[in-house]
C-alpha positions as CSV (number, residue, x, y, z in Angstrom):
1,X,0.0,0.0,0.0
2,X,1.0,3.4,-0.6
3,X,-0.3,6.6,0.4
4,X,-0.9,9.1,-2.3
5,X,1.1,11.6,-1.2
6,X,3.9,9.0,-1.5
7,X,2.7,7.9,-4.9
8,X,2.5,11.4,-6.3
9,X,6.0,12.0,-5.2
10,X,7.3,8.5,-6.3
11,X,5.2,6.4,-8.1
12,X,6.5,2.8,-9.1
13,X,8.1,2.1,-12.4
14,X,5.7,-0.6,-13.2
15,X,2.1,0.3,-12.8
16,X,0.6,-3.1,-12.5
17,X,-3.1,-4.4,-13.9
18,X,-5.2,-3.8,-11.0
19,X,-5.0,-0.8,-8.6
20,X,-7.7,0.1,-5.6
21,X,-7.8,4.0,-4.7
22,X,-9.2,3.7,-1.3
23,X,-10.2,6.0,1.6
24,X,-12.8,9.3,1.5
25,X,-10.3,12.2,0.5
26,X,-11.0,13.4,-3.0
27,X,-8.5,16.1,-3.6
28,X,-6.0,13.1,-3.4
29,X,-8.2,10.6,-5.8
30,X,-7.9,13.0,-8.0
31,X,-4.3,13.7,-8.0
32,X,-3.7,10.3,-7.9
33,X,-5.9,9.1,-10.9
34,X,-4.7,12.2,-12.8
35,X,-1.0,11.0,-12.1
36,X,-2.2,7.4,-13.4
37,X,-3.3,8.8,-16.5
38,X,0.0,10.6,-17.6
39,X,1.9,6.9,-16.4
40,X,-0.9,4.7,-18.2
41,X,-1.7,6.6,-21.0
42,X,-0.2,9.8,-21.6
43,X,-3.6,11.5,-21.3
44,X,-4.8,9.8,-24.1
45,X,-8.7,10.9,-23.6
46,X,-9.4,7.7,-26.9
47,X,-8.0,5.3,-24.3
48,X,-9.5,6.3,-20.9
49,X,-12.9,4.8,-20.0
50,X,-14.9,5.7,-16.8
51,X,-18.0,3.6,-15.0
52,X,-20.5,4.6,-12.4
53,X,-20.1,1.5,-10.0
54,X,-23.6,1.7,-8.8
55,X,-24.9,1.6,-12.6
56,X,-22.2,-0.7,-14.7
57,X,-22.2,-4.6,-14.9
58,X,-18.1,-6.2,-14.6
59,X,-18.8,-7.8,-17.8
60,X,-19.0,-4.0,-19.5
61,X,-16.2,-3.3,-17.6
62,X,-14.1,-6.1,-18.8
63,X,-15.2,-5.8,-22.2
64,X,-13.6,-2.7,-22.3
65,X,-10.0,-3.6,-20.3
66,X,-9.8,-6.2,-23.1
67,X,-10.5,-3.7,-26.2
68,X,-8.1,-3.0,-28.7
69,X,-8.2,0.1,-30.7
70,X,-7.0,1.5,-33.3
71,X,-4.8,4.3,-31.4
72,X,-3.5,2.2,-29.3
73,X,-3.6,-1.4,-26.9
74,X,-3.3,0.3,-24.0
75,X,-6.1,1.1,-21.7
76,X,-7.2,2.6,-18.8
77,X,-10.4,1.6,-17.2
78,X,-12.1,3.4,-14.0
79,X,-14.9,2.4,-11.9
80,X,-15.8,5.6,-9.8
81,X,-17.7,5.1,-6.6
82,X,-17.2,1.2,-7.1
83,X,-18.3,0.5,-3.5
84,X,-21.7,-1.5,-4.4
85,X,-19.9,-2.5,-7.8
86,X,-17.2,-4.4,-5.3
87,X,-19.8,-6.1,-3.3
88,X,-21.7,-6.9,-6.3
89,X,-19.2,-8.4,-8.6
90,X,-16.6,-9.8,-5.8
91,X,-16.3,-13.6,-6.7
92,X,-15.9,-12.4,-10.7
93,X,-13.0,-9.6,-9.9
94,X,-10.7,-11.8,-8.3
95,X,-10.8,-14.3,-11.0
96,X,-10.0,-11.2,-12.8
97,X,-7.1,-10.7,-11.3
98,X,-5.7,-13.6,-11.2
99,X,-6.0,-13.3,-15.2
100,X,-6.4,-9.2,-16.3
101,X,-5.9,-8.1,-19.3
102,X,-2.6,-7.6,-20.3
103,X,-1.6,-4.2,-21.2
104,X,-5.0,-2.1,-19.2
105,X,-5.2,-0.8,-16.0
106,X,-8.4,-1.7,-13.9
107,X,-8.9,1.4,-11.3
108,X,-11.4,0.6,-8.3
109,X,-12.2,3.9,-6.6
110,X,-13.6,2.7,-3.5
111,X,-14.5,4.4,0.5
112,X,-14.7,1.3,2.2
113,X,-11.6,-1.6,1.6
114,X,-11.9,-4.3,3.4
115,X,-7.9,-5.2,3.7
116,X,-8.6,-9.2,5.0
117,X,-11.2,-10.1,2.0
118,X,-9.3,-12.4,-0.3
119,X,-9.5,-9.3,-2.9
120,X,-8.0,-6.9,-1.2
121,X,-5.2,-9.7,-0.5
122,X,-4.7,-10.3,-4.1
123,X,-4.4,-6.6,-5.0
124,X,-2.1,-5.9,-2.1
125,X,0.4,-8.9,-3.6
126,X,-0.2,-8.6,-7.4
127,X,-1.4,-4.8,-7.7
128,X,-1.6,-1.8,-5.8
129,X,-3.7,0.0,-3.2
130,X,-2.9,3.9,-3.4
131,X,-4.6,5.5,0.0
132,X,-6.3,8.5,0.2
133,X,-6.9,8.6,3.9
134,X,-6.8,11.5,6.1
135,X,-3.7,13.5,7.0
136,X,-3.3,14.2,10.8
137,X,-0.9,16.6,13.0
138,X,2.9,16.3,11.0
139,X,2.0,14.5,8.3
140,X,-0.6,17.0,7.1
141,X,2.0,20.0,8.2
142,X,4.6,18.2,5.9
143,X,2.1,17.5,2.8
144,X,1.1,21.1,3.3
145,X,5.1,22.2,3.3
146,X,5.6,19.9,0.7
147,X,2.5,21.5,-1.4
148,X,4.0,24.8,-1.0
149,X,7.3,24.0,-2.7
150,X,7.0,21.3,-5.5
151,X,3.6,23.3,-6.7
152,X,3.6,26.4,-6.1
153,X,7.4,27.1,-5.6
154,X,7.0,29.0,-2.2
155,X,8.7,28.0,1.3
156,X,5.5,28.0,4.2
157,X,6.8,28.3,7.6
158,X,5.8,25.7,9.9
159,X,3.4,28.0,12.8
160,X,1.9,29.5,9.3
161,X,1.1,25.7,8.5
162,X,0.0,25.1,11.9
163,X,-2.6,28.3,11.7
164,X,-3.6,27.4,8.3
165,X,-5.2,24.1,9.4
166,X,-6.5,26.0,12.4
167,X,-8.6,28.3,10.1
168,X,-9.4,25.6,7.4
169,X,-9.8,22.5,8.6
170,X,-7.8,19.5,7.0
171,X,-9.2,18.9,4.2
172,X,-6.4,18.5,1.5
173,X,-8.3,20.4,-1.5
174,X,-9.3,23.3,0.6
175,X,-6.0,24.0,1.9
176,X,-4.7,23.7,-1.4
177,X,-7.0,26.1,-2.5
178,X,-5.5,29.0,0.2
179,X,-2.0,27.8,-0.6
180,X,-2.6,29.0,-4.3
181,X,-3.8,32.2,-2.8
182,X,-1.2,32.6,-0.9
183,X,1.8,32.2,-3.0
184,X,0.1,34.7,-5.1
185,X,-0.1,37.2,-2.5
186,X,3.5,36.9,-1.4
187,X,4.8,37.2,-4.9
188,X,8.4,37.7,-5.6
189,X,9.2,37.2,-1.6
190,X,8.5,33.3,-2.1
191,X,7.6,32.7,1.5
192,X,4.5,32.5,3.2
193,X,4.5,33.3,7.1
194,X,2.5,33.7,9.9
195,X,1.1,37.3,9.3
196,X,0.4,36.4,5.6
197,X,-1.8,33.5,6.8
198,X,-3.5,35.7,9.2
199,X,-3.8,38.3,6.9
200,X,-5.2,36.7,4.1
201,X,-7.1,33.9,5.0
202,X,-8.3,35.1,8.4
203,X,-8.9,38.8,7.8
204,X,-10.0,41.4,10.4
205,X,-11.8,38.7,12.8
206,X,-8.8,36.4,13.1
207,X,-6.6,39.4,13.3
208,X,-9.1,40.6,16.7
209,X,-9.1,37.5,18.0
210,X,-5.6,37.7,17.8
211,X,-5.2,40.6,19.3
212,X,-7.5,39.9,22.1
213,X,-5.7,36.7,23.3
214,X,-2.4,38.5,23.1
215,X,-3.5,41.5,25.4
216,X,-4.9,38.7,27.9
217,X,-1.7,37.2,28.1
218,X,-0.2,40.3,28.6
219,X,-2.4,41.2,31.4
220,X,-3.9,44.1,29.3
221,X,-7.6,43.2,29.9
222,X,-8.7,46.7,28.8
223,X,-7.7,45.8,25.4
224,X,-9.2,42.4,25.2
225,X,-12.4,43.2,26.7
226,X,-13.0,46.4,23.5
227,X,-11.6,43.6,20.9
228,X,-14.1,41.0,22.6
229,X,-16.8,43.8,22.5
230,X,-16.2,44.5,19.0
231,X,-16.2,40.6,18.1
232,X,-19.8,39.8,19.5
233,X,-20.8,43.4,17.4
234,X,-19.4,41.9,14.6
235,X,-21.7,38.7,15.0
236,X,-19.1,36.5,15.7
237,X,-20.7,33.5,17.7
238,X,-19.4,33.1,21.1
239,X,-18.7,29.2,20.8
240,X,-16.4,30.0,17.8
241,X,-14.3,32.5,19.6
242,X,-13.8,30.0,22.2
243,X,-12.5,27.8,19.8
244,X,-10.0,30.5,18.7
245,X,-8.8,31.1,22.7
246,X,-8.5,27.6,23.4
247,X,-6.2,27.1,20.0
248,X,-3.7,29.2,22.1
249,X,-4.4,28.7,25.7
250,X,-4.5,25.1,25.2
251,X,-1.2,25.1,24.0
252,X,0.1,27.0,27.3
253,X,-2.3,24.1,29.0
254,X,0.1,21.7,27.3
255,X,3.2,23.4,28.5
256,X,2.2,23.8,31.7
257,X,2.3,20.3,31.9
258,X,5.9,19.4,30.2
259,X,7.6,22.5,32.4
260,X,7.1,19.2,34.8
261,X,9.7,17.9,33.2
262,X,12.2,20.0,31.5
263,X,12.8,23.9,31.4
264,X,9.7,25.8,30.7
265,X,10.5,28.1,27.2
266,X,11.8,24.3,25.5
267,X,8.5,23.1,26.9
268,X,6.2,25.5,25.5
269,X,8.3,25.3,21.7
270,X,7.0,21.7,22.7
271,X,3.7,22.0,22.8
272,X,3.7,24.0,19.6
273,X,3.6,27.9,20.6
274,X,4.8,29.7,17.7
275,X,7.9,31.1,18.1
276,X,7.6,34.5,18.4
277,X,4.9,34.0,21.1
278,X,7.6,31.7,23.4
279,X,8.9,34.9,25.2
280,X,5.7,36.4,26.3
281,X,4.3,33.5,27.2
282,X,7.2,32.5,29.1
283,X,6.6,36.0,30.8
284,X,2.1,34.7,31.1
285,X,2.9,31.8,32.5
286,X,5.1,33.0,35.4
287,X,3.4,35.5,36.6
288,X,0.0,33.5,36.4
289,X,2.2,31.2,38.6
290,X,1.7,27.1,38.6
291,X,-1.6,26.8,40.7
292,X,-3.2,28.9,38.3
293,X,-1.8,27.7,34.9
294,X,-3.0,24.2,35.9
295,X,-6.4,25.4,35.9
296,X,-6.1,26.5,32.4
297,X,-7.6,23.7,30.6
298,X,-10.5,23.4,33.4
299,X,-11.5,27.0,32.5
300,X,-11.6,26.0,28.9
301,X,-14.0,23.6,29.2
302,X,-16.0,24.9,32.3
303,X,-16.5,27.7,29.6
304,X,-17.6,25.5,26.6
305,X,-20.0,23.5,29.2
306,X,-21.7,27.0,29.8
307,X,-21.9,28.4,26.4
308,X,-23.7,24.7,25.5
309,X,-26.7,25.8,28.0
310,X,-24.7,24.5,31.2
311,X,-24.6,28.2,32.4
312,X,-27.6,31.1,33.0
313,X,-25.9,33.7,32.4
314,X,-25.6,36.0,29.1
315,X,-22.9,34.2,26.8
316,X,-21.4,37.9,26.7
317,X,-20.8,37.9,30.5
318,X,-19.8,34.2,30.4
319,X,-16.9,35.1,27.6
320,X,-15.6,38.7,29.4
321,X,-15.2,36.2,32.9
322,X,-13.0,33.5,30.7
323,X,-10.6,36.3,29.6
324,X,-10.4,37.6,33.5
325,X,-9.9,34.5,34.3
326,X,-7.2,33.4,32.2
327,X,-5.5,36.3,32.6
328,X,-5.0,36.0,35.9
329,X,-7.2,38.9,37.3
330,X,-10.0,36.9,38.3
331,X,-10.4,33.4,40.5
């Protein structure tokens, strides 16, 4: 098995007769069936056929894997959403493979692969499975990385890698997406950063929030209490702005806990604070003193148990007590 990520980058020298594209991330199928064309057929439209799986009968299917045209002997054949058309036809395919056609390439694109049916067995010894399961933590940091410099020619810093999955989400064709926004907005500098993330894909909410989380670190709760004000003016739903304080104070959460065991500004690089931020929250974290940074994570989700109904009061008075309370000011 190979993940699709590894296939794009190296793909094998021989494609063999039968391959499965597995798992529920699109923007990879895609890439990986668009990189099978270009090896199977040189994007030869005459020799590419496609099947809905839910609608096409194997015998079709082989019928085609086994015709030769006139432009060519060399097919490629591709059963999309073949879930029901797996099921269905089973017993048949893995005759199939024991015997394919000789010179076509038989693509299952399936959710659901069952690895210990006798099937999947055959494909793993005598074809391929290509993954395209979900990315998680450094893998999806270094596909994003990777992204940035083999298409788009730009170096992405790591913390604006981090942020960029904070604001997206993980999935693979979005991201891609802001990373080809991005590298146009940097231009001739070739580098994508922090502020550029926060700048262009977050715009003036992320930037408060920002802001506001900063100045309760820094104990000036004047500040965040007018960028908080101006958030909730803005519409800004109260449970989404908790999701944006906990991204940081969950990290000093995190490093509250390593400082345990080794000095505290390695522990909170550790936990993933952004580099510029290791300094002041050094600073945060000391003057909140142990007790209290200990609580941290219990005041996160004392706060999202009373947004969800678990408290009486307004969700305006509920978020201005979480930022006095992180910061220190208030018990």
């Amino acid at each position: 098995m190979m993940h699709a990520v590894e296939f794009l980058k190296d793909a094998p020298p021989a494609i063999p007769p039968v391959i499965a594209v597995t798992g529920s991330q699109r923007h990879f199928k895609r890439q990986a069936i668009a990189r099978l064309r270009t090896l199977v057929i040189d994007d030869d439209d005459s020799s590419l056929s496609r099947f809905p799986g839910r609608e096409t009968e194997l015998q079709t299917v082989t019928d085609e894997l086994r015709t030769v045209t006139m432009w060519g002997d060399r097919r490629l054949v591709i059963v999309e959403d073949a879930d029901d058309f797996v099921s269905k036809h089973r017993a048949a395919l893995e005759k199939y493979v024991d015997a394919p056609a000789k010179k076509s390439v038989l693509v299952l694109d399936v959710g659901t692969w069952v690895k210990t049916t006798r099937l999947a067995r055959q494909v793993t010894d005598r074809g391929l499975e290509i993954s395209c399961s979900e990315l998680k933590g450094g893998a999806l940091f270094k596909w994003l990385q990777d992204t940035a410099a083999d298409t788009y020619a730009v170096k992405l810093d790591r913390d604006a890698a981090a942020l960029l999955v904070e604001l997206i989400g993980e999935e693979p064709g979005m991201l891609d997406s802001e990373l080809s926004k991005l590298s146009t907005y940097v231009g001739e500098r070739k580098r994508i950063g922090l502020e550029d993330v926060r700048s262009l894909v977050g715009g003036w909410r992320t930037e408060t929030t920002w802001f506001m989380t900063d100045a309760v670190r820094d104990g000036r709760m004047e500040d965040a209490l007018v960028a908080l004000d101006q958030l909730l003016a803005a519409g800004e739903a109260p449970q989404k702005l908790l999701g944006g304080i906990g991204f940081v104070f969950r990290k000093l959460a995190t490093a509250t806990e390593l400082a345990r065991h080794q000095p505290l500004d390695q522990a909170l690089r550790d936990a993933g604070v952004f580099p510029q931020a290791v300094g002041p929250s050094q600073a945060y974290l000391r003057r909140l003193g142990r007790a209290k940074a200990e609580r941290l994570l219990t005041l996160l989700v004392s706060a999202d148990f009373g947004l969800k109904g678990g408290d009486k009061l307004p969700d305006r008075i509920q978020m201005e007590r979480l930022l006095l309370r992180l910061s220190g000011a208030a018990s």
